[in-house]
Backbone and ligand atoms as CSV (ligand in chain L), in Angstrom:
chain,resi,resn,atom,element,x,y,z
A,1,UNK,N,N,-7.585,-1.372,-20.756
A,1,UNK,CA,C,-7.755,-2.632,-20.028
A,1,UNK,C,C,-7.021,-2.534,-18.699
A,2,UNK,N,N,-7.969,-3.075,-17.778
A,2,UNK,CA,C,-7.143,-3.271,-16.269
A,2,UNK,C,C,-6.572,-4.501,-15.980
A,3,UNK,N,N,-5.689,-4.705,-15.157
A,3,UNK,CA,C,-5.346,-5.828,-14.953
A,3,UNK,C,C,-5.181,-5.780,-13.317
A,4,UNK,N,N,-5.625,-6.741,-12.088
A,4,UNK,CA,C,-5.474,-6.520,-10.881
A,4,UNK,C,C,-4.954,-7.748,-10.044
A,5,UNK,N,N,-4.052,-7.573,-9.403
A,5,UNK,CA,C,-3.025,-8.539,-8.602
A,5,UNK,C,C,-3.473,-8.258,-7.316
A,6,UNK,N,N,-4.401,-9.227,-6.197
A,6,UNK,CA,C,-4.668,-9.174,-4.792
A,6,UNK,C,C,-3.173,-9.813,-4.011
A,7,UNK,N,N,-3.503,-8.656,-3.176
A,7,UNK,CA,C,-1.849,-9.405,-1.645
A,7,UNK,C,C,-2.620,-9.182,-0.493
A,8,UNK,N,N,-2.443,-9.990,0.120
A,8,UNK,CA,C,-2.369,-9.642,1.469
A,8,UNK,C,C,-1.140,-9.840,2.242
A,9,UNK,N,N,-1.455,-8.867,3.509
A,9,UNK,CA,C,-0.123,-8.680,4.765
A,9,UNK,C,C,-0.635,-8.333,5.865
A,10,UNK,N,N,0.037,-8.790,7.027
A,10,UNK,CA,C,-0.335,-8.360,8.392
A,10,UNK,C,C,0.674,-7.389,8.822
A,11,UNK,N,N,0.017,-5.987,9.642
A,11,UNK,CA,C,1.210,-5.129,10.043
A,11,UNK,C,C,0.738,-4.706,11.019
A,12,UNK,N,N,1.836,-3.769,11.923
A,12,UNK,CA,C,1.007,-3.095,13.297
A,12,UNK,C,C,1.582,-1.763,12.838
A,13,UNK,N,N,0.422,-0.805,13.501
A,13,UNK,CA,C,1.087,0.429,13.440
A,13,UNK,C,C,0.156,1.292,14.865
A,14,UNK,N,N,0.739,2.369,14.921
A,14,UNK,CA,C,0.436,3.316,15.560
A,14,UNK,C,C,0.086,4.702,14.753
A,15,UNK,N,N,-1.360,4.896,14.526
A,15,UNK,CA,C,-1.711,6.416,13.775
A,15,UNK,C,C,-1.488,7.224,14.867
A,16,UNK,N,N,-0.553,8.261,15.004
A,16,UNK,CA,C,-0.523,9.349,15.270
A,16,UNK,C,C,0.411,10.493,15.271
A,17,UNK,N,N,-0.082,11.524,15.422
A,17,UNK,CA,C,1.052,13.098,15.011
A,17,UNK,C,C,1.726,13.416,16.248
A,18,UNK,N,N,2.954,13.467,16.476
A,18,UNK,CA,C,4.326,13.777,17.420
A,18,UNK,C,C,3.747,15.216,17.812
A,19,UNK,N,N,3.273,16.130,17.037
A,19,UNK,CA,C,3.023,17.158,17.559
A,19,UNK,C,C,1.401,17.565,18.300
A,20,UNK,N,N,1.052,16.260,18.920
A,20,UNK,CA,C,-0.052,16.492,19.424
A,20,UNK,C,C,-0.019,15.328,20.349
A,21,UNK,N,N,-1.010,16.179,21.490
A,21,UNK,CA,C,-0.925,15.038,22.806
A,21,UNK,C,C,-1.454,14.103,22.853
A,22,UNK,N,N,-1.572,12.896,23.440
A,22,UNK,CA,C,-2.176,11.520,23.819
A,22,UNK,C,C,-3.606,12.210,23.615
A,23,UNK,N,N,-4.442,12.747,23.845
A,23,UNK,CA,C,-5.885,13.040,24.391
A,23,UNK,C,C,-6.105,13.935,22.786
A,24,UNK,N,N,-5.669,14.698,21.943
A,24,UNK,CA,C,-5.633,14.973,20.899
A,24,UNK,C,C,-5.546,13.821,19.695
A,25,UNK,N,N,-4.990,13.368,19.915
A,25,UNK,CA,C,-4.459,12.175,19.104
A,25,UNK,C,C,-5.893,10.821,19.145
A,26,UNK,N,N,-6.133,10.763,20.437
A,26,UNK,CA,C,-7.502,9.885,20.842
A,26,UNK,C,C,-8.358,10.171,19.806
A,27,UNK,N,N,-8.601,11.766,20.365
A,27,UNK,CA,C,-9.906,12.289,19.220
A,27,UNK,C,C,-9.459,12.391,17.648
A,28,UNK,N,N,-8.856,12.424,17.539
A,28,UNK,CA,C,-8.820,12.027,15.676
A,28,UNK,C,C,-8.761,10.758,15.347
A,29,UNK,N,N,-7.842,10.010,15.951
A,29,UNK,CA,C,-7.540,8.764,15.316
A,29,UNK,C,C,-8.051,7.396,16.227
A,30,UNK,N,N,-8.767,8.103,17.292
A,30,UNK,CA,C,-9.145,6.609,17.745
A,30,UNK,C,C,-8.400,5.652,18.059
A,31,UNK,N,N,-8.790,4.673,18.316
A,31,UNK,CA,C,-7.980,3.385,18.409
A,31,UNK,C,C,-6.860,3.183,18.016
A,32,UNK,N,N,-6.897,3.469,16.823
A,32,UNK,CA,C,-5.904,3.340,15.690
A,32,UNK,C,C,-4.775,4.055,16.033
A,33,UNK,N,N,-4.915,5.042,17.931
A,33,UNK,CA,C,-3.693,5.832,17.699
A,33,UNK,C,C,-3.557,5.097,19.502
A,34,UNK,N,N,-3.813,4.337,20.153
A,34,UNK,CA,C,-3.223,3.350,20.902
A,34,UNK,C,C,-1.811,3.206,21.189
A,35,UNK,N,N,-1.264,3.637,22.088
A,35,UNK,CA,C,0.627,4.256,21.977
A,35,UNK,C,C,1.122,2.594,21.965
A,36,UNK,N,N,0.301,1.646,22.092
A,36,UNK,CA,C,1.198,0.744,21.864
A,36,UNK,C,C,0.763,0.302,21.103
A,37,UNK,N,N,0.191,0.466,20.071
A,37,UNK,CA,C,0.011,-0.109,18.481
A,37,UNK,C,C,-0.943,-0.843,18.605
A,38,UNK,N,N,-1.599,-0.990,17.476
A,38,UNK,CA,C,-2.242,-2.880,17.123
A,38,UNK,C,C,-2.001,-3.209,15.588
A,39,UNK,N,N,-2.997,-4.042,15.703
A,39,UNK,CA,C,-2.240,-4.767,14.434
A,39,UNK,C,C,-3.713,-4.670,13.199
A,40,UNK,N,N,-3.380,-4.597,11.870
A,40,UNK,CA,C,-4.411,-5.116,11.068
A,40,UNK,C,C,-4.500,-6.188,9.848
A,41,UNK,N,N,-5.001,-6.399,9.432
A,41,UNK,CA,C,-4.908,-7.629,8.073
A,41,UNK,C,C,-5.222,-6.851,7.009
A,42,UNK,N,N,-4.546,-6.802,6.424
A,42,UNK,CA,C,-3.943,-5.686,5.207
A,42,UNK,C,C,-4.604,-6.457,3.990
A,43,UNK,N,N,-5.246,-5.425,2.971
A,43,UNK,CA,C,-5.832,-6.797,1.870
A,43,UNK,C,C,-5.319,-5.548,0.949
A,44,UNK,N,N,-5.065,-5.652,-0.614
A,44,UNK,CA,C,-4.573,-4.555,-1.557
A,44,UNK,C,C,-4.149,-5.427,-3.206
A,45,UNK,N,N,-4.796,-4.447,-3.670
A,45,UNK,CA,C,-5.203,-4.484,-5.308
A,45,UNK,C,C,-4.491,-3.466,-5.920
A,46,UNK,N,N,-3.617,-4.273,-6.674
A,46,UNK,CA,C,-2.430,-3.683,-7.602
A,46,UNK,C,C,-2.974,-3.520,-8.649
A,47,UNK,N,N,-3.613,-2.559,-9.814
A,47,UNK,CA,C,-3.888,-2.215,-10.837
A,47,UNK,C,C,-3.157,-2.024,-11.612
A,48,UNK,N,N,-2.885,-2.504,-12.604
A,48,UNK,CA,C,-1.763,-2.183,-13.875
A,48,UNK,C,C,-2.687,-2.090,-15.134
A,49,UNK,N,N,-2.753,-1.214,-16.044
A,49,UNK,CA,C,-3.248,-0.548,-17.200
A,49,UNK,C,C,-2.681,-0.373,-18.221
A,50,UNK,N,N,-3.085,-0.870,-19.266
A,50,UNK,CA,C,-2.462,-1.078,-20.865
A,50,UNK,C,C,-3.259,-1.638,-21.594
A,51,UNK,N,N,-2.701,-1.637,-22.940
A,51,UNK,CA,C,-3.345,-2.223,-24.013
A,51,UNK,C,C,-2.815,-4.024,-24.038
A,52,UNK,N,N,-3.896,-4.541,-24.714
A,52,UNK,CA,C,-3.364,-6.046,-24.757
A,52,UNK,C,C,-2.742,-6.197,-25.812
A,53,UNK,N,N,-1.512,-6.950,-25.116
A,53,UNK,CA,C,-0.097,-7.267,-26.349
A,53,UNK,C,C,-0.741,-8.449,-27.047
A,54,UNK,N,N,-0.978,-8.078,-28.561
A,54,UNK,CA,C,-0.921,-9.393,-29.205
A,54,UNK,C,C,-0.287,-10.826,-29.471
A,55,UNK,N,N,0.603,-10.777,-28.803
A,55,UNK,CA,C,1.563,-11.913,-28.788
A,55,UNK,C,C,0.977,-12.953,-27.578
A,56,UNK,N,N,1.096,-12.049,-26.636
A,56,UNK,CA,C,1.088,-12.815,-25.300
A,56,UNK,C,C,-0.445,-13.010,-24.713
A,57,UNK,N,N,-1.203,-11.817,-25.565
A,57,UNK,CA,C,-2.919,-11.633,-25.008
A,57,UNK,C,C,-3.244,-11.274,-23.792
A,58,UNK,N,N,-1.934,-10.498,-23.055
A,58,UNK,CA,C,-1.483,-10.019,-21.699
A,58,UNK,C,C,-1.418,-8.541,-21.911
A,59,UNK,N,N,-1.818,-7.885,-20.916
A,59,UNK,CA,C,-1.505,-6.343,-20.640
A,59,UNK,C,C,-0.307,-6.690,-20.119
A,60,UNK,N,N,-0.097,-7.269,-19.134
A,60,UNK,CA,C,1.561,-7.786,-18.455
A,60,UNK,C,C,1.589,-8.896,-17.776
A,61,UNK,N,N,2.323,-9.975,-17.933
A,61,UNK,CA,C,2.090,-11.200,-17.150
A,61,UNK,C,C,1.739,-10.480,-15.406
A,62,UNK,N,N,0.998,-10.905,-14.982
A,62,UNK,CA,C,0.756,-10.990,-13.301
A,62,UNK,C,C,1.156,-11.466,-12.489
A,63,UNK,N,N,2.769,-12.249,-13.168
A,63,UNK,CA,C,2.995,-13.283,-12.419
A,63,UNK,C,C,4.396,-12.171,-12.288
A,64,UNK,N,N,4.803,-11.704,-13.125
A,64,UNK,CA,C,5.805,-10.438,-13.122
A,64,UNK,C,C,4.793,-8.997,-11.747
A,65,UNK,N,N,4.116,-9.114,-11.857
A,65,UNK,CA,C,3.527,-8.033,-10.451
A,65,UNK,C,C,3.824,-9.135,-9.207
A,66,UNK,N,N,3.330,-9.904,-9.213
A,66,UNK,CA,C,3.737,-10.751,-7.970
A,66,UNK,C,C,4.831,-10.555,-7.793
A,67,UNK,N,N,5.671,-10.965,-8.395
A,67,UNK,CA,C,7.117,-10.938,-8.030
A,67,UNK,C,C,7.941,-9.434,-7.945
A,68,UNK,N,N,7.135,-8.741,-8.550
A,68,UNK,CA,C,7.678,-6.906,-8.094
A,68,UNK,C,C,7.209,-6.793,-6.845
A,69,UNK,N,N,5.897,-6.876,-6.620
A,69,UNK,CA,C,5.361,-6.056,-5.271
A,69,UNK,C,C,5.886,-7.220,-4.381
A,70,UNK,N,N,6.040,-8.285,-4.350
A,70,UNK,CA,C,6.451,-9.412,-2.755
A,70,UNK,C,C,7.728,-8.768,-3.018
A,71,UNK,N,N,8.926,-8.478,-3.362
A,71,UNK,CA,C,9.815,-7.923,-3.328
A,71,UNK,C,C,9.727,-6.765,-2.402
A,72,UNK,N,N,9.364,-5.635,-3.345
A,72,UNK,CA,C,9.684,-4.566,-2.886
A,72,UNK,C,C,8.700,-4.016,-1.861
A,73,UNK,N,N,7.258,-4.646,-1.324
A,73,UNK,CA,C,6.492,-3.931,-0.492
A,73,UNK,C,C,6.384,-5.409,0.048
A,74,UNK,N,N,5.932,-6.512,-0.255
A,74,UNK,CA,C,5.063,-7.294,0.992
A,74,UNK,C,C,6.235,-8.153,2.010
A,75,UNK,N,N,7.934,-8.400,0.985
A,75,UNK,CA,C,8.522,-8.823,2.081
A,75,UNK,C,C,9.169,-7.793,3.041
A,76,UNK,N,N,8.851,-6.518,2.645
A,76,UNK,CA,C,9.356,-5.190,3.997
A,76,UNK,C,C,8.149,-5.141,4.753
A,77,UNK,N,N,7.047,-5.825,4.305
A,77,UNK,CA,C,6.275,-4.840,5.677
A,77,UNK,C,C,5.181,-5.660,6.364
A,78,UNK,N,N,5.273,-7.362,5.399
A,78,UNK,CA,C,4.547,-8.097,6.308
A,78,UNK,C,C,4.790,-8.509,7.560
A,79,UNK,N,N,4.340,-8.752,8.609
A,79,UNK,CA,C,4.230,-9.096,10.108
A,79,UNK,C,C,5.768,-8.023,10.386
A,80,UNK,N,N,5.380,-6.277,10.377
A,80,UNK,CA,C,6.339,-5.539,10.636
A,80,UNK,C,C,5.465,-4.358,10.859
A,81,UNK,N,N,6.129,-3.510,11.808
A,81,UNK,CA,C,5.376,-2.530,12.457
A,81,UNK,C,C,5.800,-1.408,11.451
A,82,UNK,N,N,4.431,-0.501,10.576
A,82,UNK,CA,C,4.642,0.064,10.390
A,82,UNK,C,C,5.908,1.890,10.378
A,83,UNK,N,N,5.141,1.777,12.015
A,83,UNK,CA,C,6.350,2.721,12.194
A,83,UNK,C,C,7.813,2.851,12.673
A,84,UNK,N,N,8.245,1.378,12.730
A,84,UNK,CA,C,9.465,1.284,12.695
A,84,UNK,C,C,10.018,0.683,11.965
A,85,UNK,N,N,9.784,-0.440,11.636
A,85,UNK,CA,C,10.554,-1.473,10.544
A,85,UNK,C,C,10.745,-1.166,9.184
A,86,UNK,N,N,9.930,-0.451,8.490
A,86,UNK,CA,C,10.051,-0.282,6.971
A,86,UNK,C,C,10.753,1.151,7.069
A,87,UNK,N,N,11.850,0.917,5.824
A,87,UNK,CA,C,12.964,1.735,5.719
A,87,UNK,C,C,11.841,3.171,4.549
A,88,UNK,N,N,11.348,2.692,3.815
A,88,UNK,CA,C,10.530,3.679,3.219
A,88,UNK,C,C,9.339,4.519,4.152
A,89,UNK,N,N,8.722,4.049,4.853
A,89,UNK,CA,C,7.861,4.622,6.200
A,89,UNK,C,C,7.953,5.377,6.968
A,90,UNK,N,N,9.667,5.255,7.066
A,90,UNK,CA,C,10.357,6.291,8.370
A,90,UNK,C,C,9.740,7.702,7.866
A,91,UNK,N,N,9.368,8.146,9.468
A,91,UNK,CA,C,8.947,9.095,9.384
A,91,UNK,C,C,7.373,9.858,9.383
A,92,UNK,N,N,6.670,8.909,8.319
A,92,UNK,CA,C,5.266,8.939,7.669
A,92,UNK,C,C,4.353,8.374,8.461
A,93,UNK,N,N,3.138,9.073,8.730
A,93,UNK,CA,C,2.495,8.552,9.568
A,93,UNK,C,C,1.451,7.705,8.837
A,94,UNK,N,N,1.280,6.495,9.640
A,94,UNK,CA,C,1.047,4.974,8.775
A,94,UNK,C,C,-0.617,5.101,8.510
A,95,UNK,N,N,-1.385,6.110,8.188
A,95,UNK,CA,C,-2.648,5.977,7.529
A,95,UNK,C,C,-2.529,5.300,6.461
A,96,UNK,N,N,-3.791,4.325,6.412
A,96,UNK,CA,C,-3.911,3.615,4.904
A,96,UNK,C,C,-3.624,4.700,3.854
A,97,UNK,N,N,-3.995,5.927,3.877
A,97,UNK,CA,C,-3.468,6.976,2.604
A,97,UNK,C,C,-1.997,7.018,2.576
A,98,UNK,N,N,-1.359,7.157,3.569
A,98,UNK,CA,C,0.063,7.246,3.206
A,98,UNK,C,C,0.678,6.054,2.957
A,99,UNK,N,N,-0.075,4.818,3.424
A,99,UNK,CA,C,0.319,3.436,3.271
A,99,UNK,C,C,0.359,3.715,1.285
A,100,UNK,N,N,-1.331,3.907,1.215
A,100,UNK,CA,C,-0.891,3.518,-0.007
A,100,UNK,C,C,-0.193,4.317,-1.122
A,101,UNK,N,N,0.465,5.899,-0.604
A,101,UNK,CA,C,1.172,6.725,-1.434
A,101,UNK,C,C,2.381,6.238,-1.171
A,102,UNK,N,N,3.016,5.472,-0.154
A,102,UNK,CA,C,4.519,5.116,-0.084
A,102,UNK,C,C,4.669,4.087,-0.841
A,103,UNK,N,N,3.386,3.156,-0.997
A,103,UNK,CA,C,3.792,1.814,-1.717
A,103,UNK,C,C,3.155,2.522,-3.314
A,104,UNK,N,N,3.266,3.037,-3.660
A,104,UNK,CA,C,3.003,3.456,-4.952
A,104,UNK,C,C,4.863,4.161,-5.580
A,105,UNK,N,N,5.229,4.969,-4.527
A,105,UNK,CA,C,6.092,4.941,-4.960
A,105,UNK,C,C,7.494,4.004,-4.913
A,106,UNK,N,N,6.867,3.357,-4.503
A,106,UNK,CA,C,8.380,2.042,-4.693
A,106,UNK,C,C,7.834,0.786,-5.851
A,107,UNK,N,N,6.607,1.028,-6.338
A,107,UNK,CA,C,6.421,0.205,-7.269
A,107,UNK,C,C,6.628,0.635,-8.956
A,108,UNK,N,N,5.489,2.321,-8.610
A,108,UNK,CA,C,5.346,2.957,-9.735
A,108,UNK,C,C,6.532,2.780,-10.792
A,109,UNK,N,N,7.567,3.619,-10.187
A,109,UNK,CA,C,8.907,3.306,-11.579
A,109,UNK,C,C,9.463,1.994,-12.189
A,110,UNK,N,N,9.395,1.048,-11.507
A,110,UNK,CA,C,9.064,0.087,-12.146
A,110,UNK,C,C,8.081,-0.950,-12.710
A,111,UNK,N,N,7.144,-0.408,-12.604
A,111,UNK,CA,C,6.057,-0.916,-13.747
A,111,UNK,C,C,5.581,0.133,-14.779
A,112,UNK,N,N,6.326,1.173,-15.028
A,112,UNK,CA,C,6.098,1.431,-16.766
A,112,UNK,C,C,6.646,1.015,-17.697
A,113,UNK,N,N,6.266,0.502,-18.819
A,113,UNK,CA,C,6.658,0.098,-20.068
A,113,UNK,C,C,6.255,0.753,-21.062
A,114,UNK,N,N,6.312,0.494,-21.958
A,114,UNK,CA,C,5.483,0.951,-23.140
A,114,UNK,C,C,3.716,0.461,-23.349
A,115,UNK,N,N,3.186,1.593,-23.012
A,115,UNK,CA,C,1.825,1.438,-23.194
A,115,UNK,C,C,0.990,0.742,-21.846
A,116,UNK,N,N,2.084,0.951,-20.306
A,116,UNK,CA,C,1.645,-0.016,-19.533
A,116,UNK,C,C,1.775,1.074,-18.335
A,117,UNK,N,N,1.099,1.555,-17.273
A,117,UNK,CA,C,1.232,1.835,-16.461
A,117,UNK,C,C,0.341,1.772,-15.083
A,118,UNK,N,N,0.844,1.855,-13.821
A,118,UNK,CA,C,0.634,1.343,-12.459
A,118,UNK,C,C,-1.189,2.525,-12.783
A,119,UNK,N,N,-2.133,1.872,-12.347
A,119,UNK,CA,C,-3.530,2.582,-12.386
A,119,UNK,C,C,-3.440,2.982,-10.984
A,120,UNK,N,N,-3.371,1.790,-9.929
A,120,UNK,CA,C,-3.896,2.201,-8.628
A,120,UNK,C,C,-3.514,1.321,-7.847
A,121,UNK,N,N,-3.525,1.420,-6.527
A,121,UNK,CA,C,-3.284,0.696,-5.566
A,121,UNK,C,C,-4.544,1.002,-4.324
A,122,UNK,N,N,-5.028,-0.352,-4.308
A,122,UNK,CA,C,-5.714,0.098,-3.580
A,122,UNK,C,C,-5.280,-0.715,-1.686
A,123,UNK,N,N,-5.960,-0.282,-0.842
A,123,UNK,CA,C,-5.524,-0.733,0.619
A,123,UNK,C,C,-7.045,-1.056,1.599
A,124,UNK,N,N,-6.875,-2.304,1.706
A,124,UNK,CA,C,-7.997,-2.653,2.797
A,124,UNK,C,C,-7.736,-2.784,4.313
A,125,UNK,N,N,-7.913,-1.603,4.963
A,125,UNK,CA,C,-7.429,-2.047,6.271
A,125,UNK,C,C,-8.644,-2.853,7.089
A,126,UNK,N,N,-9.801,-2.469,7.418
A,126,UNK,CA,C,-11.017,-3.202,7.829
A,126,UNK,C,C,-11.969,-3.405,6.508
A,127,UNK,N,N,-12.835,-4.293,7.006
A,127,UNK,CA,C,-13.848,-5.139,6.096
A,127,UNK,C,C,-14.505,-3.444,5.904
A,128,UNK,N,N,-14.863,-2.249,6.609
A,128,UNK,CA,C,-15.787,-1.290,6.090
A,128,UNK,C,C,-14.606,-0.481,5.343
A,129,UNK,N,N,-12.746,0.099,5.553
A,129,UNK,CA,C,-12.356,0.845,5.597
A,129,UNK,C,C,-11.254,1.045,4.409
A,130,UNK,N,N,-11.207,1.412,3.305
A,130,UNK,CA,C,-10.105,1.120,2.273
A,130,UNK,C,C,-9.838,2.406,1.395
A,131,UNK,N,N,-8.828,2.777,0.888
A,131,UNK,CA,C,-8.603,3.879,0.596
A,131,UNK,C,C,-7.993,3.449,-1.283
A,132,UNK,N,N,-7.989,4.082,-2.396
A,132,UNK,CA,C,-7.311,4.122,-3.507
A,132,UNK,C,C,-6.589,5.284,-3.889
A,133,UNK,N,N,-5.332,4.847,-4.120
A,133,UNK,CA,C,-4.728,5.832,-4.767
A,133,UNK,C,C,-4.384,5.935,-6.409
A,134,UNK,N,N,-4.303,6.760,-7.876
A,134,UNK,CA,C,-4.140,6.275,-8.315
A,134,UNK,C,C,-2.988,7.606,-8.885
A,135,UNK,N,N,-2.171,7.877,-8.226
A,135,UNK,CA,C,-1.114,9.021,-8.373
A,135,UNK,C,C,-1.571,10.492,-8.139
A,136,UNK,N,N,-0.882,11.109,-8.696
A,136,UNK,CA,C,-1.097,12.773,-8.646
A,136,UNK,C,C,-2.096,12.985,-9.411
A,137,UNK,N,N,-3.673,13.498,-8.948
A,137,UNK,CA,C,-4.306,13.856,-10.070
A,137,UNK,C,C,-4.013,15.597,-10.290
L,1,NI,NI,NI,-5.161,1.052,12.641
């Protein structure tokens, strides 16, 4: 059984690699690599996976994911520029893929339990453009 928690967040970032020039950087990343950033409306689906507890008729309350992920990912990185403000980011260049491998790992260890673990995270940066991660395959 899946279970899925929607967030949204607004962030700015700048896609691009330090070791390549303005005119290099254009051609891969487009827009998206603009030296003075822009911004996008972030949409993302928290997947959590388990069996349903007979007691509660819950894989895991959802109201316990809310309150993990606004913690630890949506109050670091809403209306905050990717590549500077978030202390987990430093460094990483802010593609929705690495977006969503950094926020996997600040959630992942805390959402296993017994019989319960993080499925996927997924990341909507545009209405066409979204990426899933669902760990190391
Ligand atoms: Ni972008």
């Amino acid at each position: 059984m899946q279970i899925t928690r929607k967030f949204h967040f607004s962030a700015s970032h700048r896609v691009y690699n330090p070791a390549l020039n303005d005119e290099e950087n254009c051609r891969i990343y487009g827009k998206c690599s603009n030296p003075n950033g822009h911004g996008h409306n972030y949409e993302m689906d928290v997947t959590v996976s388990g069996e349903v507890d007979p007691e509660t008729g819950f894989v895991m309350d959802l109201s316990e994911i809310k309150l993990l992920v606004e913690k630890e990912i949506i109050d670091k990185v809403d209306h905050k520029n990717l590549n500077i403000d978030v202390d987990f980011m430093s460094g990483v260049l802010p593609s929705a893929e690495n977006i969503a491998l950094k926020f996997w790992e600040q959630i992942e260890p805390k959402i296993n339990g017994p019989g319960i673990r993080l499925h996927s995270i997924m990341i909507r940066e545009t209405v066409n453009n979204s990426v899933t991660y669902m760990g190391k395959q």
